[in-house]
DRENMARDO-291290 format. One record per residue (C-alpha): residue number from 0; x, y, z. Coordinates in Angstrom, 1 decimal. Example, Ala and Ser with C-alpha at 12.3 -4.5 7.8 and 13.67 -1.06 7.14 Angstrom:
2
mardren pos:0&px:12.3&py:-4.5&pz:7.8
mardren pos:1&px:13.7&py:-1.1&pz:7.1
// end
This chain:
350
mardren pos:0&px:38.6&py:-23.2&pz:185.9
mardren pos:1&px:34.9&py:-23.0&pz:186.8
mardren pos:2&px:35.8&py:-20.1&pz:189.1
mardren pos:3&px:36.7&py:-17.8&pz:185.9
mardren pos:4&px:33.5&py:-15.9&pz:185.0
mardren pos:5&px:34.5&py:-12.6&pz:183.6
mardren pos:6&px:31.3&py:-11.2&pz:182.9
mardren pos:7&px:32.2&py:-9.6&pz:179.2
mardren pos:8&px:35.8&py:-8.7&pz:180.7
mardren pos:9&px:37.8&py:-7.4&pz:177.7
mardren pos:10&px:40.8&py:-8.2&pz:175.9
mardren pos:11&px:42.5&py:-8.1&pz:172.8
mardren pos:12&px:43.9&py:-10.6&pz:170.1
mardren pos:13&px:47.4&py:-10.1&pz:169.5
mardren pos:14&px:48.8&py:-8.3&pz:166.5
mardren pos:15&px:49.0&py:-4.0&pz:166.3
mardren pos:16&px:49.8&py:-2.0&pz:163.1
mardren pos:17&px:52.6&py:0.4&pz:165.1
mardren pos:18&px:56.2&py:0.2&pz:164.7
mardren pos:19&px:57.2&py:0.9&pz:168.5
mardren pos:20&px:55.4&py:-0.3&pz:171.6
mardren pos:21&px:56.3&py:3.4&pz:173.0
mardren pos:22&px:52.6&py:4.7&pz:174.4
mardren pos:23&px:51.1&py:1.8&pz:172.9
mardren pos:24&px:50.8&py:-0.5&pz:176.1
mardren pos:25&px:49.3&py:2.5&pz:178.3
mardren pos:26&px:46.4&py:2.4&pz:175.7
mardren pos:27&px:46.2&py:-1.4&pz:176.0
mardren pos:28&px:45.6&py:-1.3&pz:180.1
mardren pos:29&px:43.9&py:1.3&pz:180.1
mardren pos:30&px:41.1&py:-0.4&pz:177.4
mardren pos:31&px:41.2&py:-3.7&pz:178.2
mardren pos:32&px:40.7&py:-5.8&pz:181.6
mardren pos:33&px:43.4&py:-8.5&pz:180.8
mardren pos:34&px:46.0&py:-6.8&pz:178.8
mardren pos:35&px:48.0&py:-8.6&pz:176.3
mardren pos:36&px:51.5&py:-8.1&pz:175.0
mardren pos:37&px:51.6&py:-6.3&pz:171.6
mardren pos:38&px:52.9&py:-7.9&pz:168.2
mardren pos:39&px:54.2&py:-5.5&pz:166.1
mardren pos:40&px:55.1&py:-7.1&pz:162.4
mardren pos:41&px:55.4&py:-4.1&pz:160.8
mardren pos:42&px:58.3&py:-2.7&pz:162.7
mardren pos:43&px:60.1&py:-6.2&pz:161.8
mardren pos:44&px:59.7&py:-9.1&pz:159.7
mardren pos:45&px:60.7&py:-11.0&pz:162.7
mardren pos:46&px:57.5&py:-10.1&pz:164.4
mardren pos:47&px:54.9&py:-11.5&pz:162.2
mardren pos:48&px:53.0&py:-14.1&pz:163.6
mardren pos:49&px:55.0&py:-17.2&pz:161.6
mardren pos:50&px:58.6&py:-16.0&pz:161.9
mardren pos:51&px:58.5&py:-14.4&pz:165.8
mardren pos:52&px:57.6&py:-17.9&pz:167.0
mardren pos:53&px:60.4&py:-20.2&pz:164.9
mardren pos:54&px:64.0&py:-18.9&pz:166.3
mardren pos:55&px:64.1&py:-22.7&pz:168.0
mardren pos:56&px:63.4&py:-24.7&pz:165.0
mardren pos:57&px:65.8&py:-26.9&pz:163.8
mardren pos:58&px:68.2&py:-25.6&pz:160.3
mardren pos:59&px:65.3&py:-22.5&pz:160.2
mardren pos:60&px:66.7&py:-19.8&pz:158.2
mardren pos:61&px:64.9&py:-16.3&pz:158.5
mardren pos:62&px:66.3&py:-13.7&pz:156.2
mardren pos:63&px:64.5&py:-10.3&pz:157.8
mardren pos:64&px:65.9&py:-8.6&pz:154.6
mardren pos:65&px:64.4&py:-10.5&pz:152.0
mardren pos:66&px:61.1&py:-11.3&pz:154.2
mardren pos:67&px:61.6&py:-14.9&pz:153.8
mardren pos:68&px:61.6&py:-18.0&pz:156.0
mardren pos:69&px:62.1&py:-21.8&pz:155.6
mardren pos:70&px:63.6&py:-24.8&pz:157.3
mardren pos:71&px:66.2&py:-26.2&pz:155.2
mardren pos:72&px:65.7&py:-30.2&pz:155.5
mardren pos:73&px:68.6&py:-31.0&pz:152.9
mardren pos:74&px:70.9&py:-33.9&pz:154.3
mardren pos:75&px:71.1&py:-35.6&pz:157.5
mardren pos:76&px:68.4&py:-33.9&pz:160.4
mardren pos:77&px:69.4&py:-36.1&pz:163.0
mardren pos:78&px:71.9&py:-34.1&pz:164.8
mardren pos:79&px:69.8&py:-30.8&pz:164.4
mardren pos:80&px:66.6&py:-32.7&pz:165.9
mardren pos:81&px:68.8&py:-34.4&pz:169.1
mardren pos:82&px:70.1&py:-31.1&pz:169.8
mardren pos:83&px:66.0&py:-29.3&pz:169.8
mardren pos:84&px:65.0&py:-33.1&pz:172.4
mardren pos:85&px:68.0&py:-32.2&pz:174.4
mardren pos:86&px:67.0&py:-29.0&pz:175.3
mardren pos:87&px:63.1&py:-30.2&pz:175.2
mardren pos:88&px:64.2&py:-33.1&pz:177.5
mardren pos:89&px:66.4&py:-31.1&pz:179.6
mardren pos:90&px:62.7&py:-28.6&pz:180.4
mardren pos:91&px:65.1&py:-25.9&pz:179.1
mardren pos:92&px:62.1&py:-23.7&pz:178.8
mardren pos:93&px:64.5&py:-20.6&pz:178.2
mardren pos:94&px:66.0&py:-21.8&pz:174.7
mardren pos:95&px:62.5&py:-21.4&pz:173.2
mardren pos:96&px:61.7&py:-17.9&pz:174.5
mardren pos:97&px:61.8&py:-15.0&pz:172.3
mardren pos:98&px:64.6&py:-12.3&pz:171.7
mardren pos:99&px:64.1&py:-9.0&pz:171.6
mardren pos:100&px:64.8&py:-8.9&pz:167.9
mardren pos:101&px:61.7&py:-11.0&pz:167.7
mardren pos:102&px:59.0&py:-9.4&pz:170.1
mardren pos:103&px:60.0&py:-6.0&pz:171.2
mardren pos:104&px:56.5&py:-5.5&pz:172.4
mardren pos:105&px:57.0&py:-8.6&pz:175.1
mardren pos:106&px:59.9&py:-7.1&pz:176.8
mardren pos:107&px:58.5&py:-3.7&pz:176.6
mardren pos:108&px:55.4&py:-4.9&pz:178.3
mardren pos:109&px:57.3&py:-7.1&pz:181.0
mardren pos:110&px:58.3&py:-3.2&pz:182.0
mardren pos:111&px:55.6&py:-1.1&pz:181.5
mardren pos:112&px:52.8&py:-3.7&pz:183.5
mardren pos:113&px:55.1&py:-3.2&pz:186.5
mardren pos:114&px:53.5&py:0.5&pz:186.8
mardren pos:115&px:49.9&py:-0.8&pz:187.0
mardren pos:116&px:48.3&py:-3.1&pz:189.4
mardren pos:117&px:46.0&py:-5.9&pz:188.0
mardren pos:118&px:45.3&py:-10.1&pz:188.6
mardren pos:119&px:45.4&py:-10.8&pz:185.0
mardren pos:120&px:47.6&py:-10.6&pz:181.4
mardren pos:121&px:47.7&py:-12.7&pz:178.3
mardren pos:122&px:50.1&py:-13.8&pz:175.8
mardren pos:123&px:50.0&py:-15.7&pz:172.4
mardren pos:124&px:51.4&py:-18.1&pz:170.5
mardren pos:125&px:51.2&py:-19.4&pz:166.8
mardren pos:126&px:49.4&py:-23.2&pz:166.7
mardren pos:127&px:51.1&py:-26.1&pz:165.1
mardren pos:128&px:48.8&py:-26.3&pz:162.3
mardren pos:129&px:48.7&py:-22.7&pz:161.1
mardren pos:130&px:52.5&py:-22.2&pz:161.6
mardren pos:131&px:53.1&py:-25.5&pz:160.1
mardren pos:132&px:51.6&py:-24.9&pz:156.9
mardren pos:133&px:52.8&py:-21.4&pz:156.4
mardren pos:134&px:56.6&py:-22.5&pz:157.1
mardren pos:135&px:58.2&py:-24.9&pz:154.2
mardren pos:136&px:61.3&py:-26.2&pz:154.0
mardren pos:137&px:63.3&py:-25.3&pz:150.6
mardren pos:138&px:61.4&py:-27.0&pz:148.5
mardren pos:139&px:57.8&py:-25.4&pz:149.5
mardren pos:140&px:56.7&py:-28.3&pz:151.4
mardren pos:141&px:55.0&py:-27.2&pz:154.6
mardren pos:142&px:56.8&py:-28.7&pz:157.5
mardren pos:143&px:53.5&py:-29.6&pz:158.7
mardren pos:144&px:54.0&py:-32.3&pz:156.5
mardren pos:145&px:57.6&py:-33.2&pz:156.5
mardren pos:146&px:57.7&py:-36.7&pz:159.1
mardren pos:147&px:60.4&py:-35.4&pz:161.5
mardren pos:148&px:59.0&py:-31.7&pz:162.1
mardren pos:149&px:55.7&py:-32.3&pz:163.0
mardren pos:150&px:56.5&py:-33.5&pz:166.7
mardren pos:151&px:59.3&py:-30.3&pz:166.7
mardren pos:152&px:56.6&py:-27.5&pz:165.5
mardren pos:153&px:54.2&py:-28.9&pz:168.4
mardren pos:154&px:56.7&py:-29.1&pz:171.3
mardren pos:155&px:58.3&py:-26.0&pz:170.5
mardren pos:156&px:54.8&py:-24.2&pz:170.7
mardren pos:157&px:54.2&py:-25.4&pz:173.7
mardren pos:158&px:57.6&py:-24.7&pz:175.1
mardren pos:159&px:57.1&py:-20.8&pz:174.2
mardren pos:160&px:53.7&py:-20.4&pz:175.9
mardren pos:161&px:55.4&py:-22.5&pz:179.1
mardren pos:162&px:58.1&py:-19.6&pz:179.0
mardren pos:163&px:55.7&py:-17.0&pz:178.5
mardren pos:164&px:53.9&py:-18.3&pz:181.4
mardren pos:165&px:56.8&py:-17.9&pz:183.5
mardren pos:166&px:57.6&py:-14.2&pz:182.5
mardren pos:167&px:54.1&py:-13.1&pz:182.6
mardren pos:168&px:53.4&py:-14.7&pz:185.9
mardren pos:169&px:56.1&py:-12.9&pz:187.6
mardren pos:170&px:54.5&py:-9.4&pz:186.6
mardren pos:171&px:51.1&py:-10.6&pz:187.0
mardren pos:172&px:49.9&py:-13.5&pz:189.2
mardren pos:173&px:47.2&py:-15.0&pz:186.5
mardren pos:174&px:48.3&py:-15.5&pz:182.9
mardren pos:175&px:46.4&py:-16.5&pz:179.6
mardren pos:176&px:48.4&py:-18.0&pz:176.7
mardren pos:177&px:45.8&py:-18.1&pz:173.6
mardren pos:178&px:47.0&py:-20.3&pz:170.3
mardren pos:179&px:46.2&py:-19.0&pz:167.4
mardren pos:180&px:44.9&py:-21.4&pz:164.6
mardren pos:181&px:43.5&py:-19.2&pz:161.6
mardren pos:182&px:44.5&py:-22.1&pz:159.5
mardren pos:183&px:41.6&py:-24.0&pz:161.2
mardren pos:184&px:39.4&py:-21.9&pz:159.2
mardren pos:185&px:40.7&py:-24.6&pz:156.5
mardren pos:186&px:40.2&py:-27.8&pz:158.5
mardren pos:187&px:37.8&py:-30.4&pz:156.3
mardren pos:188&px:39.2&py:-29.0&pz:153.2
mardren pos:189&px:41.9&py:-30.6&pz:151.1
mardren pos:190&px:44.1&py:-28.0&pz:151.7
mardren pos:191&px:44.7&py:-29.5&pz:155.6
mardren pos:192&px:45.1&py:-33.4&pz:155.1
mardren pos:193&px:44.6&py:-33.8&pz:159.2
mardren pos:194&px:41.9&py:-35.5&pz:161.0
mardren pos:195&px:40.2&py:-34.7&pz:163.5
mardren pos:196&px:42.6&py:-37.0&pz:166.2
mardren pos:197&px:45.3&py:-35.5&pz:165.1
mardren pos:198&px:44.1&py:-32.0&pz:165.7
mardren pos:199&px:43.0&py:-32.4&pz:169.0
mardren pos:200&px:46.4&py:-34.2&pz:170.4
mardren pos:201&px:48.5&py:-31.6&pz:168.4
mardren pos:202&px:46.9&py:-28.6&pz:170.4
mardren pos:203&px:46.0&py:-30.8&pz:173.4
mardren pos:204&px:49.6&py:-31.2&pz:173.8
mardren pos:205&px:50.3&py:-27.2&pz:173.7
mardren pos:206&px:47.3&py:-26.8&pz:175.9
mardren pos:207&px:48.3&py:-28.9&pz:178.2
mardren pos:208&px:51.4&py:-27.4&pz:178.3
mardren pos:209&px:50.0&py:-24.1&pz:179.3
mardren pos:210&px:48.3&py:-26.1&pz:182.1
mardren pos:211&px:51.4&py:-27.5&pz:183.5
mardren pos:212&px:51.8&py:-23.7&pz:184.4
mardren pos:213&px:49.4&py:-23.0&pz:185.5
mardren pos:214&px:47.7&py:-20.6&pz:182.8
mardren pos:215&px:44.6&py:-21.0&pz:181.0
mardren pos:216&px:44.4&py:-22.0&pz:177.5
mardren pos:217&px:42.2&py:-20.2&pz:175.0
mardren pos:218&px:42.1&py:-20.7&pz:171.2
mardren pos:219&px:41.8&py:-18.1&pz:168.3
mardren pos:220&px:40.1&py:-19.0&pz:165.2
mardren pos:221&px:39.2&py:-15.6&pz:162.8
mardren pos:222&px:36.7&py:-17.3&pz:160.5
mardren pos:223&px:34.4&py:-20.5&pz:160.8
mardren pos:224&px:35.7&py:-23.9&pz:161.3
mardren pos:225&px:34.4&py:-27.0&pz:163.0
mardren pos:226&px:34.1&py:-25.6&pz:166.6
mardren pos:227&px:33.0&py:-29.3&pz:167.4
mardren pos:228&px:36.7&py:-30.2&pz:166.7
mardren pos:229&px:38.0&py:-27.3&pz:169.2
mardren pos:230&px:35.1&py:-27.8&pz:171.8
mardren pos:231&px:36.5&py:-31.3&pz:172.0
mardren pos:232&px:39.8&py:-30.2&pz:173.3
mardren pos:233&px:40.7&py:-29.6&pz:176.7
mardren pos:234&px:41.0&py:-25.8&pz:176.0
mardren pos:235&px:39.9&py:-23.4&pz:178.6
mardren pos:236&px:38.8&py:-20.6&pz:176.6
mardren pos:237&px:37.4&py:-20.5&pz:173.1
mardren pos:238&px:37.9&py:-17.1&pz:171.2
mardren pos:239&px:35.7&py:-16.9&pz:167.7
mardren pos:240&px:35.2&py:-13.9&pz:165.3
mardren pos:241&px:31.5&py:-13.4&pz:167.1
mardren pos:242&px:31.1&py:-10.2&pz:164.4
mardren pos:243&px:31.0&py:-12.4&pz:161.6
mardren pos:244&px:30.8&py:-16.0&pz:162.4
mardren pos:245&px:28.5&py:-16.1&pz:166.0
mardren pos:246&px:25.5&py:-18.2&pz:164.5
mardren pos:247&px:27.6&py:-21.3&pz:163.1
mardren pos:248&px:28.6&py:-21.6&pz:166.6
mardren pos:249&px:25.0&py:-22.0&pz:167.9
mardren pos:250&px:24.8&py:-25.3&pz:165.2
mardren pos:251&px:27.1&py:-27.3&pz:168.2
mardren pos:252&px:24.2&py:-27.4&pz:171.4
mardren pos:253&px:25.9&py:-30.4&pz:172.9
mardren pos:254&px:29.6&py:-30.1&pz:172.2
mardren pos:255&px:28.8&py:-26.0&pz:173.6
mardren pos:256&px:27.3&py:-27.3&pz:176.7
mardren pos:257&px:30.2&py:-29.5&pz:177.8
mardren pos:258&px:32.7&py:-27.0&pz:177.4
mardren pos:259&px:30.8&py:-24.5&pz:179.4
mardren pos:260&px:29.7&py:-27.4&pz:182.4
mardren pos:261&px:33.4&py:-28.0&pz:182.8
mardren pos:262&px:34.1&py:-24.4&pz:183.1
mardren pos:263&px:34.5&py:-23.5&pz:179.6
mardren pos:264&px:35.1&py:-19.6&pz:178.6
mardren pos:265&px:33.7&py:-18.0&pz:175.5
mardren pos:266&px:35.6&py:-14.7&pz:173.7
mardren pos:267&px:33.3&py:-13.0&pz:171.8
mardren pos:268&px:35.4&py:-11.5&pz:168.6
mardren pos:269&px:32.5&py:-9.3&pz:168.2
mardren pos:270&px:34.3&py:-5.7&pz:167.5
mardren pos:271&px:35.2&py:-6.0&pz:164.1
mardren pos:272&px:39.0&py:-5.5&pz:163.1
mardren pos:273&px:38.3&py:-3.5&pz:159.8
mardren pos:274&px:37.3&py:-0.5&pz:158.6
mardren pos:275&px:33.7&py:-1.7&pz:159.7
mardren pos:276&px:34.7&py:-0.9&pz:163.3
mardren pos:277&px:33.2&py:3.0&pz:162.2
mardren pos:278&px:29.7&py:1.6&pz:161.0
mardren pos:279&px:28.9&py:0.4&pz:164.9
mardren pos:280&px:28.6&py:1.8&pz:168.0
mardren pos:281&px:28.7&py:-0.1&pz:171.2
mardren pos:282&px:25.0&py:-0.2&pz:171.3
mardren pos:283&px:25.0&py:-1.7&pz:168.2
mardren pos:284&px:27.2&py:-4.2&pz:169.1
mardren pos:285&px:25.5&py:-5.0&pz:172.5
mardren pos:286&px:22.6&py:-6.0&pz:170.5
mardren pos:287&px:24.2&py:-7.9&pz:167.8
mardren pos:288&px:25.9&py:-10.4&pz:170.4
mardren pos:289&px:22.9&py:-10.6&pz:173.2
mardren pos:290&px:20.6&py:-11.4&pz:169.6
mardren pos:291&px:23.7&py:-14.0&pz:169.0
mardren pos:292&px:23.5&py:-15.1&pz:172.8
mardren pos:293&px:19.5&py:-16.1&pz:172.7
mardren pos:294&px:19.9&py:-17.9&pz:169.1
mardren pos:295&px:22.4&py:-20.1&pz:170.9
mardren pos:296&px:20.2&py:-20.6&pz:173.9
mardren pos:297&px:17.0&py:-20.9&pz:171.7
mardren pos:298&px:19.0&py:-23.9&pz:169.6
mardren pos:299&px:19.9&py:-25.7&pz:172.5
mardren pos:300&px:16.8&py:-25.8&pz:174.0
mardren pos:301&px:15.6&py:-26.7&pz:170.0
mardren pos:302&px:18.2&py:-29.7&pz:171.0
mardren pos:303&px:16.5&py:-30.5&pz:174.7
mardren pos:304&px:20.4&py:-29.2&pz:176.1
mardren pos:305&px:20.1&py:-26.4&pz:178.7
mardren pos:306&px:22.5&py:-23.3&pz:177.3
mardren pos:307&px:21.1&py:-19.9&pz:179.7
mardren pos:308&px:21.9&py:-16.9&pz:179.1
mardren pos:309&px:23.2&py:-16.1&pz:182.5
mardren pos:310&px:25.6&py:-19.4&pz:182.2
mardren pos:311&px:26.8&py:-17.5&pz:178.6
mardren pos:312&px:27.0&py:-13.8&pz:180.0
mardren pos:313&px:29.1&py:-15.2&pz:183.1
mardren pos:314&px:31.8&py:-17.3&pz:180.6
mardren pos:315&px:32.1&py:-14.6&pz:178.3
mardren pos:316&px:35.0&py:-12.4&pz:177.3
mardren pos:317&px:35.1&py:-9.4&pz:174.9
mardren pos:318&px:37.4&py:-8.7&pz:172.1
mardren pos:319&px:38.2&py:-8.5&pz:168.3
mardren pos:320&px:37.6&py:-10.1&pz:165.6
mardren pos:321&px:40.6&py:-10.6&pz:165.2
mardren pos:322&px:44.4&py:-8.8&pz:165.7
mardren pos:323&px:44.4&py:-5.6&pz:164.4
mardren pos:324&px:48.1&py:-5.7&pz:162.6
mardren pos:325&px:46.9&py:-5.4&pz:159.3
mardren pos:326&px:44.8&py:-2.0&pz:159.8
mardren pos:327&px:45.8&py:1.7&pz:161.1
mardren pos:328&px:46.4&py:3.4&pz:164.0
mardren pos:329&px:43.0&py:5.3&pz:164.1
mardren pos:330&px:41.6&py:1.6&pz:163.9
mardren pos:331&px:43.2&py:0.7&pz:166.7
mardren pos:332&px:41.8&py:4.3&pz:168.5
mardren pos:333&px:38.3&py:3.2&pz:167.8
mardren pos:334&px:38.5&py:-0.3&pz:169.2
mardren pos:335&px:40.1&py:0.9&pz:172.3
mardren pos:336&px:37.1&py:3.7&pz:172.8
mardren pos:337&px:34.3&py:0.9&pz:171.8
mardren pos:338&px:35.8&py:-2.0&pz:174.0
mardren pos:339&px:35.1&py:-0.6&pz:177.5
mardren pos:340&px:32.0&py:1.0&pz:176.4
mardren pos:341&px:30.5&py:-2.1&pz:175.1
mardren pos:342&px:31.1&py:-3.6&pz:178.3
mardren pos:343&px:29.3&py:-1.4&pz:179.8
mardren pos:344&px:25.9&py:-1.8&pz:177.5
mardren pos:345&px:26.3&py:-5.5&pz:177.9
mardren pos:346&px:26.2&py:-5.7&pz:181.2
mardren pos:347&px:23.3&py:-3.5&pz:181.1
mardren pos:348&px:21.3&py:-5.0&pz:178.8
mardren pos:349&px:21.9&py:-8.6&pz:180.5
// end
């Protein structure tokens, strides 16, 4: 892991406002150093971010007509949950992999990256805790919360990114599976009745997961949370919405420096996903993260902890502030023109 130093490498979060992947991955290589594969939720319910990853789940019903989705936990579970350990037990990795129903823009990608040479790709997948409080059973109960599901919504995350891992890898020799746990934004509020042990061995277990194929792990937050909580994972790469949310990060000095000592990766979020993507240029983005870059530096060293800014320039990666799904097409332009140009400043700036 302490070998990865990107040096503001860029990539992208996940999620894209088109309907077909057509055209759309050639714009992804060709913008982003590690490309990703595109989710596309507006050409199918099944793609959103909540539905694309729960095909495995036990009694889930998704009706794509009516844009709804719950587990149904009436009666006896038991046979429905020895059937999901069977396959979990048997390291059936295929059972939990998409179909093309549900990610078009994975298999279309599995295609297109054949054309163009590269090390490096990344996937995604939803955490445990964000897709267990959006998914409830009939009753409205996040499944999150329901005794026997808990365990299934963990495993069958981490069984995913394990068979994304082994798709990916076979187009590309180095793969990155990031989780993505918006919900985190939540964590210390009433509305996520978790603590802080549980959070860590619910994504430790995905993460490790990714490991055991040998992928990195990275993280997705889009607004502040504890990053203490995170930092105390064994995550490989932590990806934060830098554009909006850098400075909160600069209040953990010590937690910060033990991730990066053991080889820890920062993602910069720092290209905003909105409409405020046309009210900066790359220059003006260069500046806002290297001014982000010496407050954490300057804190630490507030803190007697040694955080340099050539240790943070070489663990850094580039991105958005998040996926791009909800926005337009002409968004999507503009990020792709900013992303390689901001590399560029940075690297001259730094």
């Amino acid at each position: 892991m302490k070998d990865f130093q990107p040096y503001f490498w860029t990539t992208l979060v996940g999620s894209f406002p088109h309907t077909s992947p057509d055209s759309l991955y050639k714009q992804i290589i060709e913008a982003a150093d590690i490309p990703i594969w595109p989710q596309l939720p507006k050409r199918d319910f099944r793609e959103s971010m909540y539905v694309q990853y729960s095909r495995s789940l036990p009694r889930v019903v998704v009706n794509a007509a009516d844009e709804k989705i719950y587990v149904d936990t009436e009666g006896d579970l038991s046979q429905d949950l020895e059937s999901f350990y069977e396959k979990y037990l048997a390291d059936d990795a295929d059972t939990f992999g998409f179909s093309p129903k549900y990610a078009e823009g994975f298999f279309a990608t599995l295609e297109t990256v054949k054309s163009y040479p590269g090390e490096w790709i990344k996937g995604q997948v939803t955490g445990p805790i964000s897709l267990g409080l959006t998914v409830t059973d009939q009753n409205l109960r996040s499944i999150l919360y329901h005794e026997l599901l808990a365990d299934i919504i963990v495993k069958n995350a981490a069984m995913n990114a394990r068979w994304q891992i082994k798709q990916l890898s076979a187009v590309r020799p180095n793969t990155i599976i990031f989780v993505d746990e918006p919900y985190m934004a939540s964590y210390g509020s009433a509305f996520i009745s978790l603590s802080r042990e549980q959070v860590i061995t619910m994504l430790d277990e995905v993460f490790d997961a990714i490991h055991q194929e040998g992928g990195l792990a990275g993280v997705h937050c889009c607004a502040n949370t504890d990053w203490s909580v995170l930092l105390d994972t064994c995550v490989d790469i932590l990806n934060l919405d830098a554009y909006g949310y850098l400075d909160n990060l600069a209040l953990y000095p010590q937690k910060l420096k033990a991730f990066l000592d053991r080889g820890g990766v920062l993602a910069w979020g720092i290209i905003p996903s909105s409409e405020h993507v046309y009210e900066n240029t790359p220059d003006d983005l260069s500046k806002k993260l290297i001014k982000g870059l010496k407050l954490i530096s300057q804190k630490a060293q507030a803190k007697e902890t040694e955080i340099t800014l050539d240790l943070l320039k070489n663990r850094s990666l580039i991105t958005t502030s998040c996926g791009l799904g909800p926005t337009n097409e002409a968004i999507v332009n503009r990020v792709f023109e900013i992303l390689p140009e901001l590399k560029t400043r940075l690297r001259e700036q730094l």
